[in-house]
C-alpha positions as a LaTeX table, in Angstrom:
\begin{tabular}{lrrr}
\hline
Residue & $x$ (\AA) & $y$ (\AA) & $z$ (\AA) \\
\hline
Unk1 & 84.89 & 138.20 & 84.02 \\
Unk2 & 82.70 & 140.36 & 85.87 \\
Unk3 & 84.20 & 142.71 & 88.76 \\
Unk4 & 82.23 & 141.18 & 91.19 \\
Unk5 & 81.14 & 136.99 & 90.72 \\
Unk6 & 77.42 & 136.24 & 91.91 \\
Unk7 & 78.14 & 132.41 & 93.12 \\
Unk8 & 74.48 & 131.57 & 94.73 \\
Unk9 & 72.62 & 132.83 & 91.24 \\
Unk10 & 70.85 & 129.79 & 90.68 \\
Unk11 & 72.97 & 128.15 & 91.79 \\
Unk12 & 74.00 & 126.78 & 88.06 \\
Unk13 & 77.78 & 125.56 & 87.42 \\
Unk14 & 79.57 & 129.03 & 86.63 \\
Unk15 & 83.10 & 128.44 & 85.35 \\
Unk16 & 84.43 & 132.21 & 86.50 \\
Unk17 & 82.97 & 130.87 & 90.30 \\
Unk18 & 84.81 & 126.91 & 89.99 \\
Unk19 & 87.96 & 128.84 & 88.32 \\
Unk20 & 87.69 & 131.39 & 91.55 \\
Unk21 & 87.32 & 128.83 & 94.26 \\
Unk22 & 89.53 & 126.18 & 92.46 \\
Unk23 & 92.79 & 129.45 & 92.63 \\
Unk24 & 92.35 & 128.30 & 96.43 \\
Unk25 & 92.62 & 125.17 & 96.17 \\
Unk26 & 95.61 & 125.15 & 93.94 \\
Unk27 & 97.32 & 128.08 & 96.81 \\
Unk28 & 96.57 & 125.32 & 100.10 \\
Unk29 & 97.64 & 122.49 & 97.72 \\
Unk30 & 101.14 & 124.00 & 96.69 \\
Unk31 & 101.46 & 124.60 & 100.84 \\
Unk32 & 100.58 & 120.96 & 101.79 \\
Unk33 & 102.45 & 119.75 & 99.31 \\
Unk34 & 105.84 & 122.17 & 100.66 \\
Unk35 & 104.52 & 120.09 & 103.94 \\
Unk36 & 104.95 & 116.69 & 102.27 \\
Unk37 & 107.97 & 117.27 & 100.16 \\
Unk38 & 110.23 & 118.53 & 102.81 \\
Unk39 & 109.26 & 118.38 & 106.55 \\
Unk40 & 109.97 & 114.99 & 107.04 \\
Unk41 & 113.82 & 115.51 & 105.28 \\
Unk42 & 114.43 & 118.98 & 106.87 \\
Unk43 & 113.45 & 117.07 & 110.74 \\
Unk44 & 115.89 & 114.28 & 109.71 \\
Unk45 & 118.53 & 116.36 & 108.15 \\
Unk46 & 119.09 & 118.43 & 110.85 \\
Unk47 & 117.02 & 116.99 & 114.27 \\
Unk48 & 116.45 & 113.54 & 114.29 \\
Unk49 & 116.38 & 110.48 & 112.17 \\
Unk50 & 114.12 & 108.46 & 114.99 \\
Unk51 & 111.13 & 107.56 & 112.99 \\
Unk52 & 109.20 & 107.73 & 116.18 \\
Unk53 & 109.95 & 110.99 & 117.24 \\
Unk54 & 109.38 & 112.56 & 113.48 \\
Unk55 & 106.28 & 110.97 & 113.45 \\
Unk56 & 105.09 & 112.77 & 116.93 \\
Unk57 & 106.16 & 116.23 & 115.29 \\
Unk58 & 104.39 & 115.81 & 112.11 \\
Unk59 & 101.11 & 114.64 & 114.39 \\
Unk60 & 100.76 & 118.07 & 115.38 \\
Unk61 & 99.21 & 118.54 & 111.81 \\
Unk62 & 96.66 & 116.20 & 112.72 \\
Unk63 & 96.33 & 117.65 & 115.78 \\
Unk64 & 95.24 & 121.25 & 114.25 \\
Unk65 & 92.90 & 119.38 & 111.48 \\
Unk66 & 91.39 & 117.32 & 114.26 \\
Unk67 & 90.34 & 120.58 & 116.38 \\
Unk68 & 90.49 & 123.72 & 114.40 \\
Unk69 & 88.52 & 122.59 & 110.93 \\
Unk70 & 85.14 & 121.99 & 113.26 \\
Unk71 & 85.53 & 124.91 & 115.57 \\
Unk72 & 86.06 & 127.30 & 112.45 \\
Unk73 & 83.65 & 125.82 & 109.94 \\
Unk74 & 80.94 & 126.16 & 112.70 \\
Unk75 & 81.47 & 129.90 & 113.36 \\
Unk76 & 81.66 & 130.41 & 109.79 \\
Unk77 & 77.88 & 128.99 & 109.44 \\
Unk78 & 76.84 & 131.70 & 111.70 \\
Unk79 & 79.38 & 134.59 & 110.77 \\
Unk80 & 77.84 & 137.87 & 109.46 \\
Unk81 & 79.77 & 140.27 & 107.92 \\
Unk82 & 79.43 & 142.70 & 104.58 \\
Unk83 & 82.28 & 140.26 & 103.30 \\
Unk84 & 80.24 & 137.31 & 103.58 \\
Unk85 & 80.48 & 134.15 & 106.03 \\
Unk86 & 83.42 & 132.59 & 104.08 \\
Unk87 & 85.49 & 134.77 & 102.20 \\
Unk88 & 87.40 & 136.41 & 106.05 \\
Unk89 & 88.19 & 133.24 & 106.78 \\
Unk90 & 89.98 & 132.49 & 103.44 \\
Unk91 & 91.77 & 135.51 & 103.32 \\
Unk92 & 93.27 & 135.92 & 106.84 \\
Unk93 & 94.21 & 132.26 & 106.00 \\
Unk94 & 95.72 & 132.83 & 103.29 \\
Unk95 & 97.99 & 135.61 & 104.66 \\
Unk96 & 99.06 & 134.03 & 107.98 \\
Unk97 & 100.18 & 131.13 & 106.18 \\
Unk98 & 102.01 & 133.21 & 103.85 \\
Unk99 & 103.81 & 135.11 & 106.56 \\
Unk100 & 104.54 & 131.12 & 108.26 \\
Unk101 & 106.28 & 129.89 & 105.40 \\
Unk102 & 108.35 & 132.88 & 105.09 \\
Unk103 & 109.65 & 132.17 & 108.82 \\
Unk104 & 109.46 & 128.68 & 108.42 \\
Unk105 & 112.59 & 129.31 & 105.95 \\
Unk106 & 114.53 & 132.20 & 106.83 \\
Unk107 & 114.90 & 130.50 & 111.04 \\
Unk108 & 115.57 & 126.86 & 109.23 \\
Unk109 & 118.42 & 128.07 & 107.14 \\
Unk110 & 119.25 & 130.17 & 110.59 \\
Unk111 & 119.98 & 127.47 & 112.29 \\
Unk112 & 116.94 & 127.19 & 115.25 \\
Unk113 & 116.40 & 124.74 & 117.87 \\
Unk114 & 113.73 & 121.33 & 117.16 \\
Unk115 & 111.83 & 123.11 & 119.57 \\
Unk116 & 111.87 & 126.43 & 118.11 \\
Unk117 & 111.18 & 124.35 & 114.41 \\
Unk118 & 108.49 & 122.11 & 115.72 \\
Unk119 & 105.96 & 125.18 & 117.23 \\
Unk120 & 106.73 & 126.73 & 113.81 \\
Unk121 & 104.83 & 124.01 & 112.64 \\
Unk122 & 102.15 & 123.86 & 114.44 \\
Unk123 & 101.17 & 127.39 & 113.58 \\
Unk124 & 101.88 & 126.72 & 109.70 \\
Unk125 & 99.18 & 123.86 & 110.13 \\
Unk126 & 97.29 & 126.06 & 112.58 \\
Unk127 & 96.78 & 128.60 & 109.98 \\
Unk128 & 96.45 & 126.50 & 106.98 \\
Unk129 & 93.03 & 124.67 & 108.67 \\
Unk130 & 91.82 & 127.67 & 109.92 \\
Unk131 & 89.97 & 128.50 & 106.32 \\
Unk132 & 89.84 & 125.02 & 104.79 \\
Unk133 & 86.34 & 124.63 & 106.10 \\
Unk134 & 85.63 & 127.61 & 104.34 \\
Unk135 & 87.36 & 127.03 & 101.09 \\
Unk136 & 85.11 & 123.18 & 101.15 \\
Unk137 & 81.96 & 124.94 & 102.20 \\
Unk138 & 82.09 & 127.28 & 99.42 \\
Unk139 & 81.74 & 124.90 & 96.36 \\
Unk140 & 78.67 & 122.98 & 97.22 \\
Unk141 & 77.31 & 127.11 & 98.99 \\
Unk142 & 77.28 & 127.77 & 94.79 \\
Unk143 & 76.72 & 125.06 & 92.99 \\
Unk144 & 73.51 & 122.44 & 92.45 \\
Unk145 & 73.23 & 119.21 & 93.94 \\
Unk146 & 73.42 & 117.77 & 90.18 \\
Unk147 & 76.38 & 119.63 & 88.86 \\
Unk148 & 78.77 & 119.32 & 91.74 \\
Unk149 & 80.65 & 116.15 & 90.85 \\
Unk150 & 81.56 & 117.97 & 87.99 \\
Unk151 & 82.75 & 121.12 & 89.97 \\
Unk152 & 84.57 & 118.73 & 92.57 \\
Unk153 & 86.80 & 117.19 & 89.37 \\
Unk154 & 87.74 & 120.45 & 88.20 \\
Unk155 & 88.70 & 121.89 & 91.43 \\
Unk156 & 90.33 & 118.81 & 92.36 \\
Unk157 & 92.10 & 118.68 & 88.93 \\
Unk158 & 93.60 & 122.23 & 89.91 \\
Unk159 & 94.69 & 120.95 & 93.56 \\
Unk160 & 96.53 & 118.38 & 92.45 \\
Unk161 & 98.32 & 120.38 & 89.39 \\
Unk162 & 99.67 & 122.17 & 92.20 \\
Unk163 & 100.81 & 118.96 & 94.23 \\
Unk164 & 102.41 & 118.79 & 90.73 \\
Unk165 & 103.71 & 121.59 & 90.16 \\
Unk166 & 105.83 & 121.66 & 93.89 \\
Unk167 & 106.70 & 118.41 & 93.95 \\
Unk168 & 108.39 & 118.50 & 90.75 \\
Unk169 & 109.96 & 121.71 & 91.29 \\
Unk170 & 111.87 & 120.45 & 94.33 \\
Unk171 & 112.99 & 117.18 & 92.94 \\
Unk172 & 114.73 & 118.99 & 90.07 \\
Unk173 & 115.74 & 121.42 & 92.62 \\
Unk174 & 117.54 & 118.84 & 94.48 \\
Unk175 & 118.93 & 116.94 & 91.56 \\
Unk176 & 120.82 & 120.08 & 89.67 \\
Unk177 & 121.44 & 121.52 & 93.34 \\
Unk178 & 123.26 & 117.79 & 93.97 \\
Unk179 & 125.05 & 117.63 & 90.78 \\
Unk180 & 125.84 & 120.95 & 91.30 \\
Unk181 & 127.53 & 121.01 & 94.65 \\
Unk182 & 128.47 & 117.16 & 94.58 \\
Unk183 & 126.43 & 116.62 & 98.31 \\
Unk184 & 124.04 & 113.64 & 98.05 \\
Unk185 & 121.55 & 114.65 & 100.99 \\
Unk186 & 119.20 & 117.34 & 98.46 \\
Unk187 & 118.40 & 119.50 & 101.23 \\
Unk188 & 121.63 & 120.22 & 102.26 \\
Unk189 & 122.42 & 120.78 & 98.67 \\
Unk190 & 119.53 & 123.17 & 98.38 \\
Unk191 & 121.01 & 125.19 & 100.74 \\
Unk192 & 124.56 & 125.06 & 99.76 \\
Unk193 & 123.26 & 126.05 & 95.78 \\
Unk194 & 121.01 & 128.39 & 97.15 \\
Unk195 & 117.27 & 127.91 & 95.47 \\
Unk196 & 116.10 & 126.26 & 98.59 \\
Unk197 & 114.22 & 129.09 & 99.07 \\
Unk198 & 112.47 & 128.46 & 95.82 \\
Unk199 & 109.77 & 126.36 & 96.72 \\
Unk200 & 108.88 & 128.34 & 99.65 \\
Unk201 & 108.11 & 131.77 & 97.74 \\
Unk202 & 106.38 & 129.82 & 94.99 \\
Unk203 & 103.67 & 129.13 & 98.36 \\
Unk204 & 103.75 & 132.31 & 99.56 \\
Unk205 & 103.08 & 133.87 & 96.39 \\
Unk206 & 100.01 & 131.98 & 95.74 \\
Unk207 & 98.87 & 132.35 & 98.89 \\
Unk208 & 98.97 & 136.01 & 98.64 \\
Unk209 & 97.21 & 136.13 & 95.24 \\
Unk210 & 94.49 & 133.96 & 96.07 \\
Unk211 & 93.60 & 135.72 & 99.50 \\
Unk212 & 93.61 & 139.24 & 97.92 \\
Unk213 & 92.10 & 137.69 & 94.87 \\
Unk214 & 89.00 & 135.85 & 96.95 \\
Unk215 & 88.47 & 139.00 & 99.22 \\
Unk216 & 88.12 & 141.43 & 96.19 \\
Unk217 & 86.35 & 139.80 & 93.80 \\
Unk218 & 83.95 & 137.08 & 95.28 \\
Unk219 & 80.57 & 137.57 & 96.13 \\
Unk220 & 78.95 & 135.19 & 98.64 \\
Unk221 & 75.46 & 134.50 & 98.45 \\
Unk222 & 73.51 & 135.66 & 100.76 \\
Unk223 & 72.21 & 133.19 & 103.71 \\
Unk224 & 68.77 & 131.62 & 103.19 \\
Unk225 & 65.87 & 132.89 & 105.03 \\
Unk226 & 64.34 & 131.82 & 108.13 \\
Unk227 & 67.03 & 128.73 & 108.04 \\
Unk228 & 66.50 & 126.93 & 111.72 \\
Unk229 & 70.18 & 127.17 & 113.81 \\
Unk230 & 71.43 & 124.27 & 115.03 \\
Unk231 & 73.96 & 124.62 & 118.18 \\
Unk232 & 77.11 & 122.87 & 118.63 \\
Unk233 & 76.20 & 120.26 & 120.22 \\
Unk234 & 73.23 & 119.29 & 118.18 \\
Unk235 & 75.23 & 119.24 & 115.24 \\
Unk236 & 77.79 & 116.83 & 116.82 \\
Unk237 & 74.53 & 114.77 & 118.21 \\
Unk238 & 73.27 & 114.80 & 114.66 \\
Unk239 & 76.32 & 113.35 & 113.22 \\
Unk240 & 76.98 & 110.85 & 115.62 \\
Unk241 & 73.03 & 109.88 & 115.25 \\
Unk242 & 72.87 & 109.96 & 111.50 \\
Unk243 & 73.74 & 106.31 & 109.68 \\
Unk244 & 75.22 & 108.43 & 106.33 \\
Unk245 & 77.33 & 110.78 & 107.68 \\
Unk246 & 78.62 & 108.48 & 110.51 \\
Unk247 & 79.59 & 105.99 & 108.04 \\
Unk248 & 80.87 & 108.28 & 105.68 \\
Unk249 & 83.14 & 110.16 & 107.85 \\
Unk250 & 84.33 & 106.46 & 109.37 \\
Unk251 & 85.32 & 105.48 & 105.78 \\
Unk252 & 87.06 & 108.60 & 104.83 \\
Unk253 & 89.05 & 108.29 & 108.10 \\
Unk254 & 90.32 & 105.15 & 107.03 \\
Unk255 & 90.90 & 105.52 & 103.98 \\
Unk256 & 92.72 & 108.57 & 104.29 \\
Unk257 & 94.68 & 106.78 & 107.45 \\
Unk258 & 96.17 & 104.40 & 104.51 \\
Unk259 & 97.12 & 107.33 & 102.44 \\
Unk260 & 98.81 & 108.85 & 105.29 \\
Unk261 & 100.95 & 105.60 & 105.89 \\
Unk262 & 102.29 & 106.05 & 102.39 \\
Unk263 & 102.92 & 109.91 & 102.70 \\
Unk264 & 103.71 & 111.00 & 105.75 \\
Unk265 & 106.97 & 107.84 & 105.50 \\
Unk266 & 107.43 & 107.92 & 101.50 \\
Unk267 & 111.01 & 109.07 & 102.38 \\
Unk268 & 111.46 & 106.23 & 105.16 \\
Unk269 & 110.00 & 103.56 & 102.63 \\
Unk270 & 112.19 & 104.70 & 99.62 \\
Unk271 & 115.24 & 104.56 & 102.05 \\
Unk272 & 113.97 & 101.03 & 103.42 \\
Unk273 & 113.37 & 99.70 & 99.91 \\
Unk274 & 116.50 & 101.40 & 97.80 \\
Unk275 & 118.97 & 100.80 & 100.97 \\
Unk276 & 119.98 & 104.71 & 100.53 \\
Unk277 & 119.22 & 107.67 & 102.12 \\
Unk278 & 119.68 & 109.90 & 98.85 \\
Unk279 & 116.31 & 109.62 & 98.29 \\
Unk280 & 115.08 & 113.66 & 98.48 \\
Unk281 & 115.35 & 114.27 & 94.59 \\
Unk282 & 113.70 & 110.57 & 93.72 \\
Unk283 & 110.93 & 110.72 & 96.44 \\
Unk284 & 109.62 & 114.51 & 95.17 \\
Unk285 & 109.74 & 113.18 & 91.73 \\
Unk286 & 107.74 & 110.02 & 92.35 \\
Unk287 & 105.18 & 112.39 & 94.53 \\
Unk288 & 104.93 & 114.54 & 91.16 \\
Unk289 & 104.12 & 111.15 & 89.76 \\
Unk290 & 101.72 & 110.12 & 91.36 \\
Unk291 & 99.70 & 113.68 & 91.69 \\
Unk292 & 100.06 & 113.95 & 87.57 \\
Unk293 & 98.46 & 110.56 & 87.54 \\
Unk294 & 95.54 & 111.87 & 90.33 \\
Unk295 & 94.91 & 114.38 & 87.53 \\
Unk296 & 93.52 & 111.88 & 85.23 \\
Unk297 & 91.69 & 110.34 & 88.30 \\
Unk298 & 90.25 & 113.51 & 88.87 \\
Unk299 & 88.90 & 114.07 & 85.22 \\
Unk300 & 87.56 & 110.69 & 85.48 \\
Unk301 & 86.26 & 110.60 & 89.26 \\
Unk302 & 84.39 & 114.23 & 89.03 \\
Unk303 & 81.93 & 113.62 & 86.02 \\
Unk304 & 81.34 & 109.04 & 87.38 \\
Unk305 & 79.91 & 110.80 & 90.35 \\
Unk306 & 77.17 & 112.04 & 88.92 \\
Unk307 & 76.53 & 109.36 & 86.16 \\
Unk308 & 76.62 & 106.22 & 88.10 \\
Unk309 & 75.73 & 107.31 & 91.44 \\
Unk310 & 77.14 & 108.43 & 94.32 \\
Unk311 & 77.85 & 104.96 & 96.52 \\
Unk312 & 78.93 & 103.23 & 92.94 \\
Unk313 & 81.70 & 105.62 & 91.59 \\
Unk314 & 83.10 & 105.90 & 95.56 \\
Unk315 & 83.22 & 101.84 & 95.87 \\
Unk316 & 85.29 & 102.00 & 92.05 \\
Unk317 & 87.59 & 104.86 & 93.13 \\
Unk318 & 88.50 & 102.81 & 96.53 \\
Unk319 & 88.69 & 99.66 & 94.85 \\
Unk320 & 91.59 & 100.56 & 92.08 \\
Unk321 & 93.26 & 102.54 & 95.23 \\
Unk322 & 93.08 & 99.46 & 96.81 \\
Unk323 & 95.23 & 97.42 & 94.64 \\
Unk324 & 98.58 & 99.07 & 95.10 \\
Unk325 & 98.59 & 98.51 & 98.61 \\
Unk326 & 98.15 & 94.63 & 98.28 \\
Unk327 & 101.08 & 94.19 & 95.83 \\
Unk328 & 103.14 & 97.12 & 97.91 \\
Unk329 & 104.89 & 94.70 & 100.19 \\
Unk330 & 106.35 & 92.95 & 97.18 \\
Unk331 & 108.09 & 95.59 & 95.65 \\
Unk332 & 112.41 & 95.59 & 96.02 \\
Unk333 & 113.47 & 98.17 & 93.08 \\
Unk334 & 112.40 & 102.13 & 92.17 \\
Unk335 & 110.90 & 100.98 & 89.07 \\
Unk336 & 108.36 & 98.42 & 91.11 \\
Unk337 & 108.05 & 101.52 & 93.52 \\
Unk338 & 107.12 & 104.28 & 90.95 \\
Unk339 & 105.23 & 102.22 & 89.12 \\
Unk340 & 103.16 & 101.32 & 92.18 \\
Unk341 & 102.48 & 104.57 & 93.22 \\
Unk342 & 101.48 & 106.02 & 90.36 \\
Unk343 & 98.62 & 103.35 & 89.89 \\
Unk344 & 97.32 & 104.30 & 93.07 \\
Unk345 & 97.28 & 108.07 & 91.99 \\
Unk346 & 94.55 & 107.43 & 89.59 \\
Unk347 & 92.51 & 105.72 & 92.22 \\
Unk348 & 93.68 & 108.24 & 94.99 \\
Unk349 & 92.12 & 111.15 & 92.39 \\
Unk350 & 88.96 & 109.65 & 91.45 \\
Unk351 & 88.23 & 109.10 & 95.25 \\
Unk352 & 88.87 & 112.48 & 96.07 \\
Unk353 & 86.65 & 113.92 & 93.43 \\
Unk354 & 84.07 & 111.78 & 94.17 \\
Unk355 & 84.09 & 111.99 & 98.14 \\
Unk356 & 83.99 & 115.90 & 98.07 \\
Unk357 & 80.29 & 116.12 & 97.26 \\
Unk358 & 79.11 & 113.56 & 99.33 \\
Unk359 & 78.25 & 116.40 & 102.14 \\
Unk360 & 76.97 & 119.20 & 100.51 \\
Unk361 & 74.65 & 115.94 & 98.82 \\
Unk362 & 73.34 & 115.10 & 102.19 \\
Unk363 & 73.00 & 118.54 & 103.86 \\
Unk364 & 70.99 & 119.53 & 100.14 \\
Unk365 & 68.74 & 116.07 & 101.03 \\
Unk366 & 67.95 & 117.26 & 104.69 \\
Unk367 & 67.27 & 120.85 & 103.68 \\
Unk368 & 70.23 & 122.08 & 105.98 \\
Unk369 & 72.29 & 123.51 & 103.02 \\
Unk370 & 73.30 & 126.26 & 105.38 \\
Unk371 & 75.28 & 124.39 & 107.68 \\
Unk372 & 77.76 & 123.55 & 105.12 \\
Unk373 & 80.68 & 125.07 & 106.93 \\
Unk374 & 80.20 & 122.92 & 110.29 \\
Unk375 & 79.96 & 119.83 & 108.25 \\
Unk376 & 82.58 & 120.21 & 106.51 \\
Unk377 & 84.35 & 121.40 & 109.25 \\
Unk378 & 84.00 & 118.03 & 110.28 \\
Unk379 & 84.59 & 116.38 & 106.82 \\
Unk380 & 88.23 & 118.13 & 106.92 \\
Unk381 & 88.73 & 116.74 & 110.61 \\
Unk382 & 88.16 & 112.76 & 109.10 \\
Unk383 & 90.61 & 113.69 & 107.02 \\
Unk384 & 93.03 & 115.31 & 109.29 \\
Unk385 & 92.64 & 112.67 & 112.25 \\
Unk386 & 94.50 & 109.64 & 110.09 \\
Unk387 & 97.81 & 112.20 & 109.98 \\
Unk388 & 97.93 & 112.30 & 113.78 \\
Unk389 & 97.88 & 108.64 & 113.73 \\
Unk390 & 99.10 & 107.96 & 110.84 \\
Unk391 & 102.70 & 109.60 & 112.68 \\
Unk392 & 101.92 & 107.80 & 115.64 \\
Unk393 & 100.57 & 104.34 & 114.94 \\
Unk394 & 103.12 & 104.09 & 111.61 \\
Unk395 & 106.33 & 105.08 & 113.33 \\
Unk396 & 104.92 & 102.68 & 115.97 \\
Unk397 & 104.48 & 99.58 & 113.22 \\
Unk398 & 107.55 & 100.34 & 111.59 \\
Unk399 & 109.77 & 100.19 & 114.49 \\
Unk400 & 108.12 & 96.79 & 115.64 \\
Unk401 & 108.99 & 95.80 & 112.11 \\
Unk402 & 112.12 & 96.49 & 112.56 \\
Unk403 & 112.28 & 99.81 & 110.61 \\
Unk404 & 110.71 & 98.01 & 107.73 \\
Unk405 & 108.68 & 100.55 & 105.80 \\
Unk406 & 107.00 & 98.48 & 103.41 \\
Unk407 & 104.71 & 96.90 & 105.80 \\
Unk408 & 102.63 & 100.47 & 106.07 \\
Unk409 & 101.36 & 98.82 & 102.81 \\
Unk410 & 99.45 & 95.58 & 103.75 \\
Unk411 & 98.22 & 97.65 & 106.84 \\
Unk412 & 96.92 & 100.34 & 104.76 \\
Unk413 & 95.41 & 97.83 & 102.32 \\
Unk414 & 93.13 & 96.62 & 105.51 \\
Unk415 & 92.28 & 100.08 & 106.25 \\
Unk416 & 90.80 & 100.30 & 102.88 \\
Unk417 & 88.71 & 97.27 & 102.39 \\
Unk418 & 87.51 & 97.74 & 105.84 \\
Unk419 & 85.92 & 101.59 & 104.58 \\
Unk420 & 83.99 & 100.41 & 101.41 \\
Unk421 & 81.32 & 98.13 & 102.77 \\
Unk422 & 80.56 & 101.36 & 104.71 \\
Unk423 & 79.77 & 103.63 & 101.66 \\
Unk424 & 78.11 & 100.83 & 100.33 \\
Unk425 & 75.67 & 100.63 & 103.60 \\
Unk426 & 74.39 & 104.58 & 103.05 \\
Unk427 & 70.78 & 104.33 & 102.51 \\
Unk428 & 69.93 & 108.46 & 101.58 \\
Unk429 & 73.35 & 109.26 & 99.50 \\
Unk430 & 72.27 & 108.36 & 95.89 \\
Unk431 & 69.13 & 110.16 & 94.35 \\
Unk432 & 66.35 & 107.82 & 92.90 \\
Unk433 & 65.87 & 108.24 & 89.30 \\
Unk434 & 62.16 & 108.49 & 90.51 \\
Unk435 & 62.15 & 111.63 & 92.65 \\
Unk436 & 61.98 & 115.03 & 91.50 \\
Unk437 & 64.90 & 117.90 & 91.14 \\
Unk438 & 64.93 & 119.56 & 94.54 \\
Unk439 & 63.12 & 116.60 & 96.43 \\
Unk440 & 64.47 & 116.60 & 100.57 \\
Unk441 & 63.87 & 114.74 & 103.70 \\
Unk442 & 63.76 & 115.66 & 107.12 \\
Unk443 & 66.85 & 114.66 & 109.21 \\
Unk444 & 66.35 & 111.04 & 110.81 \\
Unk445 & 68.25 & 110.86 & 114.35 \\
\hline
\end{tabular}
């Protein structure tokens, strides 16, 4: 590889660039996977066990990705700097959430207050959306209209190999540390073994390397020429106004609001399910599960996107995601359980590779390619809005269902069939086999 990589060069698929961007993607993945795997044990272990109250704390997250993905993604659009408009944003990132983690840890184990925990927190998720704009923004910056589900299912492939990769190292962290020390409850085990501190370095260190990595090597392209700016609030009005992204960013919300049912509680539904609360080592290892299975979604969901069509490949992908959640109130053993979540992995993949794009697509269509980072910005905030809900409104459901878990399923299953017909109903997403490479429109409002 080159010492420098020249993404906007025709903007052709480049594996060095998709390799470079797709190092970031595996870095943020490994720390919102740490997120997933632990938080919700580490506030019950040693805080709280009041399904209400966790669920407030881990809102904060979608707090931060409601507000700070926008806000950020917009400035980026309009930042000017020798280092280009995304790359300062990555790595400053990258290195506060590295520094995070590492507190995160060492005042856990320390022994600090909820309070003291909980605005640790909301930094770690502060600084983890303050550059995921960017790190969206960059793909569809570099790569063709035509090529980019292709990028998207590589990059998503390496995302979720990270989800992988931490998820299974803490569940076989918790197991030996368990059989090791004899203590069921696999964070306290953790600690007492001592390679609790494991999972947390593997984060930082990839953090680290891909921050230095993106802010020595990459290249942005340069901004296009005598590109119109569009303020703040006429980018809000245009989004509100426009028919494709308004549906699109609906259905994503809602789709991702059923995901977050299922993640944000996976601990709370193994423990309503099983009867047991020794569910730390089991719940990371059905997570790894289910984001090995995403991989194959991924390979599959990247290259449908831009064989089928855009509104086709989206309506499969939600449609085999859909299926677990109907049967998911149904299930009474781990086998029903695992086997249930992984089938929804390789629906969960293939509509994550295939919903990436769908932005850049548009923006490419309307000639605005150069606002990437403010729509995006408010791509990641669809996403992020379902975990502050998904905290509040599940711990909410469960506790009218009398700390039943397993109805997050049906609920999430009406989340989902509610968000297709809305992908369906996008009139300028898919390109007519009749119009030419490069063909736009001006933006209808």
């Amino acid at each position: 590889m080159e010492s420098r990589i020249e993404e906007g060069k025709g903007k052709k698929f480049n594996w060095g660039v998709i390799l470079s961007i797709a190092l970031v993607g595996f870095s943020m993945s490994t720390g919102w996977a740490l997120n997933k795997g632990l938080t919700f044990k580490l506030l019950e272990v040693k805080y709280t066990n009041a399904p209400t109250i966790i669920g407030a704390i881990l809102s904060i997250q979608g707090l931060m990705g409601l507000l700070i993905p926008p806000i950020l993604g917009y400035y980026s659009d309009i930042h000017r700097s020798k280092r280009g408009r995304r790359v300062p944003f990555i790595f400053a990132g990258s290195m506060l959430v590295a520094v995070t983690t590492a507190l995160i840890y060492l005042l856990y184990v320390g022994g600090v207050s909820l309070g003291v925990f909980a605005v640790l927190l909301a930094l770690y998720y502060l600084f983890m959306y303050s550059f995921v704009a960017q790190y969206r923004s960059l793909m569809p910056d570099v790569i063709g209209s035509g090529e980019r589900g292709k990028a998207s299912g590589i990059i998503t492939l390496f995302e979720w190999m990270a989800n992988l990769l931490l998820f299974g190292t803490i569940a076989f962290l918790a197991a030996s540390a368990t059989k090791e020390t004899g203590i069921k409850d696999g964070i306290k085990a953790m600690i007492q073994a001592g390679n609790f501190w494991i999972p947390f370095a593997i984060v930082i260190f990839f953090m680290v390397v891909s921050g230095v990595y993106v802010f020595l090597r990459i290249k942005e392209p340069p901004v296009p020429e005598g590109t119109p700016e569009e303020g703040l609030g006429e980018y809000l009005r245009n989004i509100i106004g426009d028919r494709d992204f308004l549906n699109f960013y609906i259905a994503q919300m809602l789709w991702w609001l059923s995901f977050e049912f299922i993640a944000v509680f996976m601990f709370g539904i193994l423990e309503s399910v099983l009867g047991t609360s020794d569910v730390t080592a089991l719940g990371n290892a059905i997570m790894a599960l289910f984001n090995l299975v995403v991989l194959v979604g991924a390979i599959v969901g990247g290259p449908l996107y831009d064989k089928i069509g855009r509104r086709k490949s989206i309506l499969i992908s939600g449609i085999i995601f859909e299926v677990p959640f109907i049967f998911g109130w149904f299930v009474h053993t781990q086998m029903q359980i695992t086997a249930l979540i992984a089938f929804a992995g390789i629906g969960w993949g293939m509509l994550m590779a295939t919903s990436w794009p769908v932005i850049g697509d548009l923006l490419t269509k309307y000639q605005k390619e150069a606002f990437n980072g403010r729509y995006y910005g408010v791509f990641e905030a669809t996403k992020s809005f379902p975990v502050m809900i998904a905290g509040l409104l599940g711990g909410a459901v469960v506790h009218l269902a009398g700390n039943n878990y397993r109805v997050l399923f049906p609920v999430g299953a009406l989340f989902i069939i509610i968000s297709l017909p809305l992908v369906w109903e996008m009139k300028h997403l898919d390109i007519s086999s009749k119009a030419k490479e490069g063909e736009t429109e001006t933006m209808e409002v």
